[in-house]
C-alpha positions as a Markdown table, in Angstrom:
| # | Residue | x | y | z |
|---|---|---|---|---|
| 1 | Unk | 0.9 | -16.1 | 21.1 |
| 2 | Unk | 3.7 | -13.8 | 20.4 |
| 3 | Unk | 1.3 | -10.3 | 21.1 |
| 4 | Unk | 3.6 | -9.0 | 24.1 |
| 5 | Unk | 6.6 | -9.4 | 21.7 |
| 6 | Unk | 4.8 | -7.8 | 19.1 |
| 7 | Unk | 3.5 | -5.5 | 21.0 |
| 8 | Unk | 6.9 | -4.3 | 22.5 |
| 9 | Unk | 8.4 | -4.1 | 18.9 |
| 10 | Unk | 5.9 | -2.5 | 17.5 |
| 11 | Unk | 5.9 | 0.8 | 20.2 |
| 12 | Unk | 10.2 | 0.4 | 19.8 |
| 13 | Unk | 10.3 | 1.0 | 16.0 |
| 14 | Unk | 7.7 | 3.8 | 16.4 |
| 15 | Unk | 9.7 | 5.5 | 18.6 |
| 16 | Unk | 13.1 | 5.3 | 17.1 |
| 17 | Unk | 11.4 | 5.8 | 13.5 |
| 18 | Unk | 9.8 | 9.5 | 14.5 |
| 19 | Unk | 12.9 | 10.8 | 14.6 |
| 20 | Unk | 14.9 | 9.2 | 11.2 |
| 21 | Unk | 11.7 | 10.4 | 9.1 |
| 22 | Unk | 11.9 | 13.6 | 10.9 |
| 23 | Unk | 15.4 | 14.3 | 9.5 |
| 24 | Unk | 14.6 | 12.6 | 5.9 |
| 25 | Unk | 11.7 | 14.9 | 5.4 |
| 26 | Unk | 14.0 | 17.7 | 5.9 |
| 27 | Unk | 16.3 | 17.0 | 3.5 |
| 28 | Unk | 13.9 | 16.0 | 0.9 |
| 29 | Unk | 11.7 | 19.5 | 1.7 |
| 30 | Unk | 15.6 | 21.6 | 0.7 |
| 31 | Unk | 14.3 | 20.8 | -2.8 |
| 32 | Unk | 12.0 | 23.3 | -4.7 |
| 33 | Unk | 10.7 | 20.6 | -7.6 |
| 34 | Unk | 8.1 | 19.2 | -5.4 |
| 35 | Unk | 5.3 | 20.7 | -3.3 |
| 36 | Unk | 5.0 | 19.2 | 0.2 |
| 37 | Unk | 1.6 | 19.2 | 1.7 |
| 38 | Unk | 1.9 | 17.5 | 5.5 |
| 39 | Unk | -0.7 | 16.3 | 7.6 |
| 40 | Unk | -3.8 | 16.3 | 5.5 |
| 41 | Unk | -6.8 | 15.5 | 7.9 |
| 42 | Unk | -9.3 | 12.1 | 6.8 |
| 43 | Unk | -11.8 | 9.9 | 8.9 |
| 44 | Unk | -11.2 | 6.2 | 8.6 |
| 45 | Unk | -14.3 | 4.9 | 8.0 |
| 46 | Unk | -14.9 | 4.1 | 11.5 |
| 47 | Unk | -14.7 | 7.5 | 11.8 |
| 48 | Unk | -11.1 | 7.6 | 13.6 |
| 49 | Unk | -8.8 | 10.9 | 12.3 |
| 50 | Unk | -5.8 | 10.3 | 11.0 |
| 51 | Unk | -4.0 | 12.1 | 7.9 |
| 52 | Unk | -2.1 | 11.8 | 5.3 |
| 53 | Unk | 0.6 | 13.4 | 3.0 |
| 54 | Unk | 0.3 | 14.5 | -0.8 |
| 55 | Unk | 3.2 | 15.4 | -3.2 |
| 56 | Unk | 2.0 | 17.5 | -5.5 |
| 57 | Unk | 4.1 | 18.0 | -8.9 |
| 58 | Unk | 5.7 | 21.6 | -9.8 |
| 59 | Unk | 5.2 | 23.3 | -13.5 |
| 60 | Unk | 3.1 | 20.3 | -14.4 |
| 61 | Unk | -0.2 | 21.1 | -16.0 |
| 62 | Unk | -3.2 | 20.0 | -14.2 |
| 63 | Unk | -4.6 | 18.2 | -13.9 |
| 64 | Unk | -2.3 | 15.2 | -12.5 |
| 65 | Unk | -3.1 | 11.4 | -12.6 |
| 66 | Unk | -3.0 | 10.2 | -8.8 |
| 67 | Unk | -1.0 | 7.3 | -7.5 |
| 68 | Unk | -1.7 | 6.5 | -3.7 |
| 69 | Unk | 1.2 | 5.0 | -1.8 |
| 70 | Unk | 0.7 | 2.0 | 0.8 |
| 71 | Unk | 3.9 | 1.5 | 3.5 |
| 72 | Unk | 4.6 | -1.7 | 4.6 |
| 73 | Unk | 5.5 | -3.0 | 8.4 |
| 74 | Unk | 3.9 | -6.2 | 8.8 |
| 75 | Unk | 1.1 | -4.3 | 10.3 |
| 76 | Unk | 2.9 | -4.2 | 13.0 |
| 77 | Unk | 4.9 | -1.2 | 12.3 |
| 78 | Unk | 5.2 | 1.4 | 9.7 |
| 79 | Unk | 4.6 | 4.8 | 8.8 |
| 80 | Unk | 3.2 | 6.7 | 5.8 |
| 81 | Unk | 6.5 | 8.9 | 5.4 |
| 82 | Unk | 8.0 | 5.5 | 4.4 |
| 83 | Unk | 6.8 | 6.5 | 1.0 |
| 84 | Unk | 8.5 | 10.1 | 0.7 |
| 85 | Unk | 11.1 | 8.6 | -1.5 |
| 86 | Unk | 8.9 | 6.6 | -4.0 |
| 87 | Unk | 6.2 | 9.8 | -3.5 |
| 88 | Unk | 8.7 | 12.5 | -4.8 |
| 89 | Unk | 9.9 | 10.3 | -7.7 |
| 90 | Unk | 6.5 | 10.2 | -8.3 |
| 91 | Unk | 5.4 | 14.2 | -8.3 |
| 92 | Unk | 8.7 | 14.9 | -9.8 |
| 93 | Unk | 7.3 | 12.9 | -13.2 |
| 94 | Unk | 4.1 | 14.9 | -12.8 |
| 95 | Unk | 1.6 | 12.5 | -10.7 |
| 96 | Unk | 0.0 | 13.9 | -7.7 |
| 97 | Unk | 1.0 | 11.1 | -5.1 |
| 98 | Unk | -1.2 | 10.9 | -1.7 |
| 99 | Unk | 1.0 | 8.5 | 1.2 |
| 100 | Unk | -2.0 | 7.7 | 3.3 |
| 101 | Unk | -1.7 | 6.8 | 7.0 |
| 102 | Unk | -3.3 | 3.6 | 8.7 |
| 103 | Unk | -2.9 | 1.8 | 12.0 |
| 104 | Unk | -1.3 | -1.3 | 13.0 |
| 105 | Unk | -0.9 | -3.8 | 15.9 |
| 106 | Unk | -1.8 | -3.2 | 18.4 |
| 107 | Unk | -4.4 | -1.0 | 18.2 |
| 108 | Unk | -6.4 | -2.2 | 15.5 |
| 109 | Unk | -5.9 | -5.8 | 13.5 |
| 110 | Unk | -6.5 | -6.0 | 9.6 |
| 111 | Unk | -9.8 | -4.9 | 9.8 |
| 112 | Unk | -9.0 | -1.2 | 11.2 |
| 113 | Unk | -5.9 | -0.9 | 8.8 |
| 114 | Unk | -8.3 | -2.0 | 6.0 |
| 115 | Unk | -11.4 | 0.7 | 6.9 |
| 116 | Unk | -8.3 | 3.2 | 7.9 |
| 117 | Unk | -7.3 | 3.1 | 3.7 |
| 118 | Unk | -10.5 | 3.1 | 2.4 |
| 119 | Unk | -11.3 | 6.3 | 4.3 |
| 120 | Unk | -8.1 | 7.9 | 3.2 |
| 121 | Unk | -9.5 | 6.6 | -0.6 |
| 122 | Unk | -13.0 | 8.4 | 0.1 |
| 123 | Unk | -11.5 | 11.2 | 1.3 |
| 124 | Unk | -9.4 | 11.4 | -2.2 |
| 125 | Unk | -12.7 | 11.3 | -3.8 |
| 126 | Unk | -14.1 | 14.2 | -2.2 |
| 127 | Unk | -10.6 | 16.7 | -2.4 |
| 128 | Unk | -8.5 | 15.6 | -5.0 |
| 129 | Unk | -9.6 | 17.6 | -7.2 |
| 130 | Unk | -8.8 | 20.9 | -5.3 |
| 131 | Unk | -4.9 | 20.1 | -5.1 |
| 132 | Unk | -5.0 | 19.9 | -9.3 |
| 133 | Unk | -5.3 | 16.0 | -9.3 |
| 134 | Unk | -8.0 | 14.2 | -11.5 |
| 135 | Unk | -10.3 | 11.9 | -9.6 |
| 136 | Unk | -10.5 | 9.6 | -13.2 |
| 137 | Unk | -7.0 | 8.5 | -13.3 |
| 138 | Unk | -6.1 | 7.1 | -9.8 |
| 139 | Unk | -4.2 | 4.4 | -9.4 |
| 140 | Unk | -2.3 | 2.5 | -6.3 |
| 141 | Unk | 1.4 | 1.8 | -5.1 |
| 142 | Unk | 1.4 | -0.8 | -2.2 |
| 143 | Unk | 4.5 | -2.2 | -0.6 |
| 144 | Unk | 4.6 | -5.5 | 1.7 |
| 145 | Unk | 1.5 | -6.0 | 3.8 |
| 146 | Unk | 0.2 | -2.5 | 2.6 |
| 147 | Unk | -0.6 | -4.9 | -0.6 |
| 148 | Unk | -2.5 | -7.6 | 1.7 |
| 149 | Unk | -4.7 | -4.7 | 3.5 |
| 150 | Unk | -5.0 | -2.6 | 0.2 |
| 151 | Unk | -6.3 | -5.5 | -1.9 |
| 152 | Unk | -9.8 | -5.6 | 0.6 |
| 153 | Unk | -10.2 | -2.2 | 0.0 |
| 154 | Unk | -9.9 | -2.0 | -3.0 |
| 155 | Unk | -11.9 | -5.0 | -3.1 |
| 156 | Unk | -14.9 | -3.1 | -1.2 |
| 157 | Unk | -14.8 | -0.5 | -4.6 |
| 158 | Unk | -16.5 | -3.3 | -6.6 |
| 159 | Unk | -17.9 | -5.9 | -3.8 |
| 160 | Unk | -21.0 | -4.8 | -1.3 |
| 161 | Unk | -20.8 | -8.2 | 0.5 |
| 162 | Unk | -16.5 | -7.5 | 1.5 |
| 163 | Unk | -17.6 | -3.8 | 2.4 |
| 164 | Unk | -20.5 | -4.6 | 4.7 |
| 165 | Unk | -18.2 | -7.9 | 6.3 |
| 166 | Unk | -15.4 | -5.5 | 7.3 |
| 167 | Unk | -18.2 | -2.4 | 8.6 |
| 168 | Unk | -17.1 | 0.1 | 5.5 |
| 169 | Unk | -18.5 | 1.1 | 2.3 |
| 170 | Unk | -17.3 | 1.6 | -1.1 |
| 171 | Unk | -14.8 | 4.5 | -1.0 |
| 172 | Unk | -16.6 | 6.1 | -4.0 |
| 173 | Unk | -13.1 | 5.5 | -6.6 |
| 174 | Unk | -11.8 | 3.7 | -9.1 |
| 175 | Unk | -8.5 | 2.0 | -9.2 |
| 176 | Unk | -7.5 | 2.0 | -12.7 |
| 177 | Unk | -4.3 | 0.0 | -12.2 |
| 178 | Unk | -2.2 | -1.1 | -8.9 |
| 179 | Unk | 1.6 | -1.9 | -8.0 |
| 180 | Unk | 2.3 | -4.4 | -5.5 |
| 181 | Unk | 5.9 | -4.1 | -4.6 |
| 182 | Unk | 7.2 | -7.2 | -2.9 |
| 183 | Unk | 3.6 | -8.2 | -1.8 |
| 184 | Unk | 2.5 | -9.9 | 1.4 |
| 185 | Unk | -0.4 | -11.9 | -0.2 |
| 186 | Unk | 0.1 | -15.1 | 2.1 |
| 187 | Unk | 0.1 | -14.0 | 6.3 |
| 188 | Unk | -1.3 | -16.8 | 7.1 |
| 189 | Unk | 1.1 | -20.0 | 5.8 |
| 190 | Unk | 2.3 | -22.4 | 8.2 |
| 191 | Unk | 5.3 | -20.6 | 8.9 |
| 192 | Unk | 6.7 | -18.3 | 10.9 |
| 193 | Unk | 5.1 | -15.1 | 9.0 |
| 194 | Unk | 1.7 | -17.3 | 9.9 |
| 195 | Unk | 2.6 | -17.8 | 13.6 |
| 196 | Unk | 3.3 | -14.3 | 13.9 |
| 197 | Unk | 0.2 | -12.9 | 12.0 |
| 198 | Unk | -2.4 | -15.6 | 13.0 |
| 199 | Unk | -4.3 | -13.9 | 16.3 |
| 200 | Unk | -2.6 | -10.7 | 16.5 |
| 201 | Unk | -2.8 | -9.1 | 12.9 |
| 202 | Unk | -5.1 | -11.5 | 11.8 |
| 203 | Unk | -7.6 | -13.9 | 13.2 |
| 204 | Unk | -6.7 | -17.5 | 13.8 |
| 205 | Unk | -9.5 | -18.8 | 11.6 |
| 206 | Unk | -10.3 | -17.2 | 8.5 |
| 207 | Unk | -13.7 | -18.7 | 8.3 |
| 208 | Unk | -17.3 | -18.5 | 9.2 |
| 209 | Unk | -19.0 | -14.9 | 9.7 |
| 210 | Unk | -17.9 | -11.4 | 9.2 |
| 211 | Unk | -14.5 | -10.3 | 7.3 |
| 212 | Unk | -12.3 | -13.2 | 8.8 |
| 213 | Unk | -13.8 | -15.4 | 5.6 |
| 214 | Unk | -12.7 | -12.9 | 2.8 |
| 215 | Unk | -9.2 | -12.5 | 4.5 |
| 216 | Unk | -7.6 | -14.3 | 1.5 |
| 217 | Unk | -5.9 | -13.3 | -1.3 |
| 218 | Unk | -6.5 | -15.9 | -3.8 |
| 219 | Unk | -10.6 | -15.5 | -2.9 |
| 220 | Unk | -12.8 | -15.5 | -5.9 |
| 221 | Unk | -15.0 | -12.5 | -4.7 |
| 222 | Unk | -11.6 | -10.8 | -4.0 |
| 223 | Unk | -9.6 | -11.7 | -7.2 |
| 224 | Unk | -12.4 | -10.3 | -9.6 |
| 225 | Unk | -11.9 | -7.0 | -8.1 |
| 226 | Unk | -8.3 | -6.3 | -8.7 |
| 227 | Unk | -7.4 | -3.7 | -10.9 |
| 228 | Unk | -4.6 | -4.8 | -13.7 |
| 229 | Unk | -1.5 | -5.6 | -11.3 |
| 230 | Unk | 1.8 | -4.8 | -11.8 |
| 231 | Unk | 4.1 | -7.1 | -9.2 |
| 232 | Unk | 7.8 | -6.1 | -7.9 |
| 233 | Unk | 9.8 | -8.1 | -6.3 |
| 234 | Unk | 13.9 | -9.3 | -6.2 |
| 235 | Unk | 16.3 | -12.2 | -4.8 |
| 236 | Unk | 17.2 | -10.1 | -2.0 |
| 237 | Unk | 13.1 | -9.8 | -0.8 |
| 238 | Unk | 12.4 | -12.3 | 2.2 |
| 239 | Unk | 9.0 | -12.5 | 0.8 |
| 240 | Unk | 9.5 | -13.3 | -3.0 |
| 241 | Unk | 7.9 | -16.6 | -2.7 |
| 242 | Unk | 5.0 | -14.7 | -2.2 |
| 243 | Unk | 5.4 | -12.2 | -5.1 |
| 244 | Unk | 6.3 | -15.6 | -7.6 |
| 245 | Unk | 3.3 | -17.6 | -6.2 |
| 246 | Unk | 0.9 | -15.1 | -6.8 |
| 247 | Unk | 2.3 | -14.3 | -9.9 |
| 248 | Unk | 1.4 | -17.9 | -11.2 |
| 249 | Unk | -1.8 | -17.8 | -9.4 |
| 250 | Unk | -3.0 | -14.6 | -11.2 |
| 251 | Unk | -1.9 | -16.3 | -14.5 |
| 252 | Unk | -4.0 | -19.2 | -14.1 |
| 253 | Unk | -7.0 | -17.1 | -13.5 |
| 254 | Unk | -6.4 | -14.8 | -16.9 |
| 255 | Unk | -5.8 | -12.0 | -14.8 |
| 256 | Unk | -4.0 | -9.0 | -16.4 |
| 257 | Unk | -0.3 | -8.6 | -14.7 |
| 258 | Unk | 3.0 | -8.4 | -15.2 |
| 259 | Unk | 6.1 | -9.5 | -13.1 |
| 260 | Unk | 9.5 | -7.5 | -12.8 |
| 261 | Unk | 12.0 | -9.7 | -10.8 |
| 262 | Unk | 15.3 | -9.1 | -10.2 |
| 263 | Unk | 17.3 | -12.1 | -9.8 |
| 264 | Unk | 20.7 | -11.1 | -8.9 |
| 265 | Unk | 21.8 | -9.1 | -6.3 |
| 266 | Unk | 20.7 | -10.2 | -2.6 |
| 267 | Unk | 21.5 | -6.3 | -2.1 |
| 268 | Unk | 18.1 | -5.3 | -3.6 |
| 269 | Unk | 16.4 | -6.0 | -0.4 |
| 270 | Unk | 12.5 | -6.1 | 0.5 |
| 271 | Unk | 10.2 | -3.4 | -1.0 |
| 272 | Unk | 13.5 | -1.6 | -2.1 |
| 273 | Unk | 11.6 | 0.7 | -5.2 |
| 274 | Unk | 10.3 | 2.0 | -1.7 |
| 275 | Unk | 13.0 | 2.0 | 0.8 |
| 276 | Unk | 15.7 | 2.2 | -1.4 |
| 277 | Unk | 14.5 | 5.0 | -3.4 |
| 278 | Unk | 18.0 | 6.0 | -5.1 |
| 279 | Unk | 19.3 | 3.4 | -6.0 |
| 280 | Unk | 19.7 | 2.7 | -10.0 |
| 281 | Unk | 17.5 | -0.5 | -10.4 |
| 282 | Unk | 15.1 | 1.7 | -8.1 |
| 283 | Unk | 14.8 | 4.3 | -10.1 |
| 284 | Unk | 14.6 | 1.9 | -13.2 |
| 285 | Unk | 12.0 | 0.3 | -10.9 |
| 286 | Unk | 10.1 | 3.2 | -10.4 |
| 287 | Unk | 9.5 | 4.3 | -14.0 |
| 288 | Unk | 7.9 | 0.6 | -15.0 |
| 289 | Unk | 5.6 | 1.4 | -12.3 |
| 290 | Unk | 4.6 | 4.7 | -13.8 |
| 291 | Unk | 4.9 | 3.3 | -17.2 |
| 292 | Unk | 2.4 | 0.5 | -15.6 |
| 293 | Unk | -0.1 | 2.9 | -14.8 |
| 294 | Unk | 0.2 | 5.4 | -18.5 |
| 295 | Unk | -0.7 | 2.1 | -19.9 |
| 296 | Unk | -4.1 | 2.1 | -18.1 |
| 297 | Unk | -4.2 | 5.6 | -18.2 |
């Protein structure tokens, strides 16, 4: 159900995207206080190239704590220079930041987005160290369903039994602390999200053998593997209810977090730390993220 529609938006925002990042890359690159490193080859870890993007900070002494940036898109669309925004604020205060790349519908479901950023986290492993980063103090920014796909690979870290049930391996790192900025924690609900996600993204059933029965957020196995989590979201984000539930959930289960919501202003829209890099509660946004991670430094 719904995987021509999908399919159709998916290759129509791709195409119309290229060209809007294309532009917004230039304009960031007119600045000298960032270095820009493009296209930086990894193997997912089915072994499929992709690359990825690293920001790398500019008379900062190495070496620089790591922050890896997560887009969003539903995993239906999306593209890792959604992050150049959030990624320069980022270098510009002295962190290395790494936008990795991963697939979405429809070439791959969950599974291949969630092998795709535990490759680009193994290949950190192996490099970062050569771009003045310091593999010891890595930590994660996810937005929307980045966050969903990011938590099982950063659950594979710490969990043989998720690693071997989605075909990967432990990328080799540690998370020390994560962001999840307006969060998709919940594709499969009874609503439309759900009817959209179920069979395309995600399996129907998330049951039974194989990675379709770790495919939840709330999953003991899964839960004792976050990092500490920092959660984002606002009034204006479609998917707060998501970012509020899981807020309560973690609290229950004496998980370390901590919530920043917004409550007024419907014009702080969805993942807008991210996609609305300049504006003011953005930027305030952005520093409690990094203030997030110097706190589990």
């Amino acid at each position: 159900m719904f995987h021509r529609t999908l399919t159709k938006l998916s290759y129509s925002w791709q195409e119309k995207y290229v060209k809007g990042m294309d532009e917004t890359a230039a304009y960031y690159t007119q600045f000298d206080d960032v270095e820009y490193l493009w296209d930086v080859p990894f193997l997912s870890q089915d072994k499929t190239p992709l690359a990825m993007d690293l920001f790398r900070p500019v008379g900062r002494k190495e070496p620089y704590p790591v922050v890896l940036a997560v887009h969003g898109g539903g995993l239906i669309m999306g593209d890792r220079r959604m992050e150049m925004g959030l990624c320069r604020h980022f270098a510009r205060e002295g962190f290395l930041a790494a936008s990795i790349e991963y697939r979405v519908f429809p070439d791959v479901d969950v599974r291949g987005a969630v092998l795709d950023l535990a490759g680009g986290m193994e290949e950190i492993g192996r490099v970062v160290s050569s771009y003045g980063g310091d593999p010891e103090r890595i930590f994660l920014s996810a937005e929307s369903a980045g966050v969903y796909a990011s938590l099982f690979s950063v659950a594979m870290i710490r969990s043989e039994r998720i690693a071997e049930a989605f075909g990967g391996k432990d990328p080799g790192i540690r998370i020390r602390a994560m962001a999840a900025l307006s969060g998709m924690f919940y594709p499969a609900r009874k609503d439309f999200l759900g009817m959209l996600m179920k069979g395309n993204t995600i399996p129907k059933k998330r049951d039974g053998e194989g990675y379709a029965g770790f495919l939840d957020a709330e999953l003991e196995e899964v839960v004792c593997t976050l990092p500490p989590m920092l959660l984002v979201s606002s009034r204006g984000d479609f998917l707060r209810k998501h970012t509020l539930r899981y807020a309560d959930f973690l609290k229950e289960q004496k998980k370390e977090y901590r919530l920043i919501y917004y409550d007024e202003g419907k014009h702080l829209m969805h993942a807008f730390p991210s996609l609305a890099p300049e504006l003011p509660e953005s930027v305030a946004a952005d520093r409690m993220i990094l203030q997030w991670f110097m706190e589990h430094d």
